[in-house]
N, C-alpha and C positions, 0 to 999 in steps of 0.2 A: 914762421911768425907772420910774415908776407900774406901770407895764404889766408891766416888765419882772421886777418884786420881786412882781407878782400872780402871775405865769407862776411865779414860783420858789415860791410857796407852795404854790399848788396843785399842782406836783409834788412837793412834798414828802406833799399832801395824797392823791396817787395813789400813794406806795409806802407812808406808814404803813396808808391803808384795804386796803392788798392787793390792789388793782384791778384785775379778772379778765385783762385786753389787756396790762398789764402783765406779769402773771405768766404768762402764756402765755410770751410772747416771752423773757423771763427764764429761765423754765425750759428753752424750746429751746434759748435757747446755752449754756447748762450741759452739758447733754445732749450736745450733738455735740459740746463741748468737753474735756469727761471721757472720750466715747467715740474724737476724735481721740487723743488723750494717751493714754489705755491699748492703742490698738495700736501708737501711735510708740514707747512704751513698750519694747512686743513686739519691735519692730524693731533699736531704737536702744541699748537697753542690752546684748546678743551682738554689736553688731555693735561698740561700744563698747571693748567688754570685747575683742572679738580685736585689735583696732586697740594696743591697749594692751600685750597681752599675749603677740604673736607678730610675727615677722618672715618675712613674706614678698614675694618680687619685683612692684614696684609699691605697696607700701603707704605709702610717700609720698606720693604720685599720688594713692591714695584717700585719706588725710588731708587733703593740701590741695583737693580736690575736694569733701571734707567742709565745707572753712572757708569754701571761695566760696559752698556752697548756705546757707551759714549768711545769709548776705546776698541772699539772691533776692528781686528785688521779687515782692509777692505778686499782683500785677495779670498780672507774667509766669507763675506758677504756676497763676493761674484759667487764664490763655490755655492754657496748656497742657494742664489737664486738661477744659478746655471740647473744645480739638480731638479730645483720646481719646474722651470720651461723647460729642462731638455724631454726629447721624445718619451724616454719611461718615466718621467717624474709625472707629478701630478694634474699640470698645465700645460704639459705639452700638445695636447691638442688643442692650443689656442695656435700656433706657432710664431712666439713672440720671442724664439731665443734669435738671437744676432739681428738683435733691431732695434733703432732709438726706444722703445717701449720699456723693452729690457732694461737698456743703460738708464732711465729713468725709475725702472724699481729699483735696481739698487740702490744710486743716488739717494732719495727715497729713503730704504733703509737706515743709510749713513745719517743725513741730515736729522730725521726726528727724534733720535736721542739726544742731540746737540742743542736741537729747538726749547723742542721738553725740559731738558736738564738747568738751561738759562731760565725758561718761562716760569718753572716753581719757585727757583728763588730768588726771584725778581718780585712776581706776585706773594710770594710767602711773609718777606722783609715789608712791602707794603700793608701788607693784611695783619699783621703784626705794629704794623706804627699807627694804621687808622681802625684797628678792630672796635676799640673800647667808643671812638668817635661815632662808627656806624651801627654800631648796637645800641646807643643814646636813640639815634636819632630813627629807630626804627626801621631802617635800608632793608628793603625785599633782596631777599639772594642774588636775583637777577642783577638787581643793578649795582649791587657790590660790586659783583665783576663785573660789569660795562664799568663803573666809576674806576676799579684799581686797573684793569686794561688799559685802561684813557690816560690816566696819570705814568703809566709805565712804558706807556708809544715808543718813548724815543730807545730804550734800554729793549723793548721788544724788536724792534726795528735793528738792533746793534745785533739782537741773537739771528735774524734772518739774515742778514749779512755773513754771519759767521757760518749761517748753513751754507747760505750760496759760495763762498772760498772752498768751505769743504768738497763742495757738489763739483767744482768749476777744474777745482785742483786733482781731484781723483784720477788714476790711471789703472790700478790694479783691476778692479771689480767691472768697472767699463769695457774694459779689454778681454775681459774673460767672458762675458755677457754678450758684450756688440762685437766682438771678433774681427772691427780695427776695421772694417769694409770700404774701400775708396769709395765716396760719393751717398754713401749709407748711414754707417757709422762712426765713421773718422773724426775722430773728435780734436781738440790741441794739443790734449799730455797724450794720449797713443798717437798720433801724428808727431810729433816730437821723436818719441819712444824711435819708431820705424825707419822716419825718415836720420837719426842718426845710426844706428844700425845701416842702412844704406849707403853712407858715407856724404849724405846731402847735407851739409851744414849749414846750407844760406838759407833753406825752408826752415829748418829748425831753431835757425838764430831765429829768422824772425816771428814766427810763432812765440818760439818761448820771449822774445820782446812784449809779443802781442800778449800773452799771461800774465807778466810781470807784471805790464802797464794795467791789467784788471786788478789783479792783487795790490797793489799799491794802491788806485781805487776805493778800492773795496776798504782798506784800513783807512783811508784818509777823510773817511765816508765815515766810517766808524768812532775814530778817533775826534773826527766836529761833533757826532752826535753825545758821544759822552763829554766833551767840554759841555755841552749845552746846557747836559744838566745838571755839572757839577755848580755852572754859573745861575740855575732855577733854585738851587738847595742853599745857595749861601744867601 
């Protein structure tokens, strides 16, 4: 038990000194974290927003196809984009398997069904409560969605959040993709993963502090913004 409450100080004593191995690895899952999420981003709030905002034949099909990839294990998502970049898949001659690129498509993967999924029915529920207002008053398509996006910022902003934990939190599909590389690919949850398998527990207490303290962020971030707007609606 001795051992155990040493192990937890001196992780504590490696994120207050800023401990170089630390912040390395810190900073790279932020990095492909931030850089997944602002292209799901790209992806997922257009495709969001037409799912929402138009009817066409099959878009059922593609919503509920949206809600199943919202559950995809992420073990199956490395495997798969492991098979696109390895040597005989289809993209292997870019050579982008075991590199932040990789752990970024997956990433990627994971996030934009999350994105999408929140974005429909966020924009759906609004387009629903101001439909019959903006058909009065003649609103060009276009600025439908600029006007229900803009009303919906803070609720859109809660679904990117919820990508970035997903993206931040991931360890299966990253590990099977970026192949854990010291200096490379080393991310917090496969550093974590290794360094306890190794029997190093003061790296991995503080890391996983160093997660924690983003994920509690992250909700705390989250949970002001939906006060915000429960207190704009009343």
């Amino acid at each position: 038990m001795n051992d155990l409450w040493q192990a937890f100080f001196k992780a504590i004593s490696l994120v207050v000194t800023l401990d170089a191995k630390l912040l390395e690895i810190v900073f790279l899952s932020l990095r492909l974290s931030l850089s997944a999420v602002g292209i799901a981003l790209l992806v997922a709030l257009p495709l969001g927003a037409v799912l929402a905002l138009t009817k066409f034949p099959g878009r059922r099909v593609v919503v509920i196809l949206i809600n199943v990839f919202m559950g995809l294990p992420p073990v199956v998502v490395g495997l798969f984009v492991y098979l696109l970049l390895s040597r005989s898949g289809p993209f292997g001659v870019f050579g982008l398997l075991f590199t932040p690129t990789a752990m970024i498509i997956a990433q990627v993967i994971l996030v934009v069904p999350i994105v999408t999924a929140i974005t429909r029915q966020v924009l759906e529920e609004l387009h629903l409560e101001y439909d019959e207002l903006l058909r009065s008053l003649d609103v060009p398509w276009y600025r439908k969605v600029t006007a229900l996006v803009w009303d919906a910022r803070f609720s859109l902003t809660t679904a990117a959040l919820a990508g970035f934990g997903r993206a931040i939190s991931e360890v299966g599909a990253v590990m099977i993709v970026g192949g854990n590389i010291d200096h490379l690919t080393r991310v917090m949850t496969t550093a974590i993963a290794l360094e306890a398998r190794k029997g190093d527990l003061v790296m991995a207490l503080a890391l996983g502090l160093v997660l924690l303290t983003v994920a509690l962020a992250i909700n705390l971030f989250a949970y002001s913004i939906t006060e915000t707007v429960k207190r704009r609606h009343q």
